[in-house]
Residue, then its C-alpha position, 0 to 999 in steps of 0.5 A: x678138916x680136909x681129906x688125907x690123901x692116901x699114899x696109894x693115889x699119890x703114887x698113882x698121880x706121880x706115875x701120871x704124871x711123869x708118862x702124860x697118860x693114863x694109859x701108859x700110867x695104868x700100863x706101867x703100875x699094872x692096873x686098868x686105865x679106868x681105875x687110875x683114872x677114879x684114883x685121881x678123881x679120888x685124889x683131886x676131891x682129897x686135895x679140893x683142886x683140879x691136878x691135871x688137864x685131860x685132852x684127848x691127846x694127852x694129859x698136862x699138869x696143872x700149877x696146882x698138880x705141879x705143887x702136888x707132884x714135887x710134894x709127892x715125891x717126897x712123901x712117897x720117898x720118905x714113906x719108903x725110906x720109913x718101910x726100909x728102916x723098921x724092916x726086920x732086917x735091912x738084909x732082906x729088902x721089900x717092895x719094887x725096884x726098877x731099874x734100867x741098862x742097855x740092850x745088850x748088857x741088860x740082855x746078856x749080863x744084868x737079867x740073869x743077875x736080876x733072877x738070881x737076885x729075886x730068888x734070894x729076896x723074894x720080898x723084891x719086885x724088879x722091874x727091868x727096862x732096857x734102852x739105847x739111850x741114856x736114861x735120866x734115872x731120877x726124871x724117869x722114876x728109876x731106882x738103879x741103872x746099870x751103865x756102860x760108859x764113864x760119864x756119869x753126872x755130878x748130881x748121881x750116886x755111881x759105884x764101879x761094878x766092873x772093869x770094862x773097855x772097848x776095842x777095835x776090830x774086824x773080820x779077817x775077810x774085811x781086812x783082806x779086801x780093805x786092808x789093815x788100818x795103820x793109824x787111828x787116822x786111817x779109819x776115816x778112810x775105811x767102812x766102820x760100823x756105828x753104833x747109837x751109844x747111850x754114852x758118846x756122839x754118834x760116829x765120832x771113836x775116842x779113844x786113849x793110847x797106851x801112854x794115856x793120851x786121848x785122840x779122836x777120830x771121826x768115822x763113817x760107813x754105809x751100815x749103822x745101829x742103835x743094837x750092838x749085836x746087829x752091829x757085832x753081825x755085821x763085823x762078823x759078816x765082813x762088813x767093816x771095822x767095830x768098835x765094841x766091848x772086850x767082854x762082848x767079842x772076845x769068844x770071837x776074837x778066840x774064834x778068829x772070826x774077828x781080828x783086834x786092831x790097833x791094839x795100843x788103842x782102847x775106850x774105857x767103858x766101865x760098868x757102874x751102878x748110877x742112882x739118885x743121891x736120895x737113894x743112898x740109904x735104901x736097903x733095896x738099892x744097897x742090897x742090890x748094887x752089893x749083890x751086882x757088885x759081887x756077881x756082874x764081873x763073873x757073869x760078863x766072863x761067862x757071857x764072854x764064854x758063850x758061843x755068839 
């Protein structure tokens, strides 16, 4: 009888698999790039088949380690979901959860929300990995992503966890010297600062008007960035129109360092728990998704509150 391979070395494998290294593999499961590499080893006289093929560029899978890899998943998966089940209790979650947002709300609002949520589960290991683009949450090995946007993708699990939407605005010294834009129109003739959204095309605004309707307009300007707080900067310093959430510049609208404009126009951008559908039973995932759920629409007011 051949060997069982063990859990352990097929997490590793499906780890390496999806980064094509085995540096960033032992980067990411926290262990030395030799020791992934025996653990493959292992796995490979386990199996009696070659899984990967190693250049000194990078790491492809075989056909045979193509077989393994989707097998894997679903072992480890079901493993997991096994663990979950005979815990002592589904209100105390174990093992690792990674989970993923964008720069700056991952920063500001799910952060802190993360350290609240460890101390109350302390069987939990979170991992947060912050991006500018959209994450593919199940390609990518994550268990939750915290996004800003309603576009989500059919094969996804999504629950709301806050009303969010973004608005227009600019400094006062802005509008002194370029003038107040009347029209949604208008904004093509005026410097507005773009931001690489996880969520939409890049220097194309939509938005909807009061009555519901959806208008687009196509924007450009000399200053753009994939980091909203660079961009919320800029606005500040008067270097054109922004548009940004409310949760994020209403200290500086209160302020007056920043204007609303257009105020009949607005882009929803509400905040969503995504996770794969074979997720849907995890305590950790449910666990935290309630917790976020609970705690994320208070921490973006008192993000808000804070002084930029």
């Amino acid at each position: 009888m051949a060997n069982i391979p063990s859990n352990d070395d097929l997490r590793v494998f499906t780890v390496v698999a999806r980064k094509s290294s085995f540096a960033l593999a032992a980067q990411e499961l926290g262990m030395s790039t030799a020791y992934v590499s025996k653990r493959i080893r292992v796995l490979e006289q386990a199996l009696a088949v070659p899984l990967l093929h190693r250049t000194t560029r990078r790491v492809t899978v075989t056909e045979d380690g193509e077989r393994v890899f989707h097998w894997a998943l679903r072992i480890l998966d079901d493993v997991d979901q096994l663990l979950q089940e005979v815990a002592v209790t589904r209100q105390s979650p174990r093992g690792a959860l990674r989970i993923s947002s964008s720069f700056g709300f991952g920063r500001h609002v799910v952060a802190p929300l993360v350290s609240q949520l460890v101390a109350l589960h302390e069987g939990l290991q979170v991992r947060l990995e912050v991006f500018d683009r959209l994450v593919d949450v199940a390609g990518e090995g994550f268990d939750l992503d915290v996004r800003v946007g309603d576009e989500i993708a059919p094969h996804l699990i999504a629950r709301r966890l806050a009303a969010n939407h973004r608005i227009l605005c600019a400094a006062p010294a802005y509008l002194q010297r370029r003038g107040v834009p009347r029209t949604l129109a208008d904004l093509a003739n005026h410097d507005c600062l773009v931001i690489k959204e996880r969520d939409h095309p890049f220097g194309v605004w939509r938005l909807r008007t009061a009555a519901g309707a959806e208008e687009s307009v196509k924007v450009t300007g000399p200053l753009s960035s994939n980091h909203g707080e660079i961009v919320v900067q800029w606005a500040v310093d008067g270097r054109g129109v922004l548009l940004r959430s409310l949760w994020d510049v209403q200290p500086l609208l209160d302020a007056g360092r920043l204007v609303q404009l257009l105020p009949d126009y607005r882009q929803e951008a509400n905040v969503w728990a995504v996770y794969p559908a074979r997720l849907t039973t995890s305590a950790k995932v449910r666990v935290c998704v309630e917790f976020l759920a609970s705690e994320l629409p208070g921490r973006m007011r008192a993000a808000g509150r804070q002084p930029p």
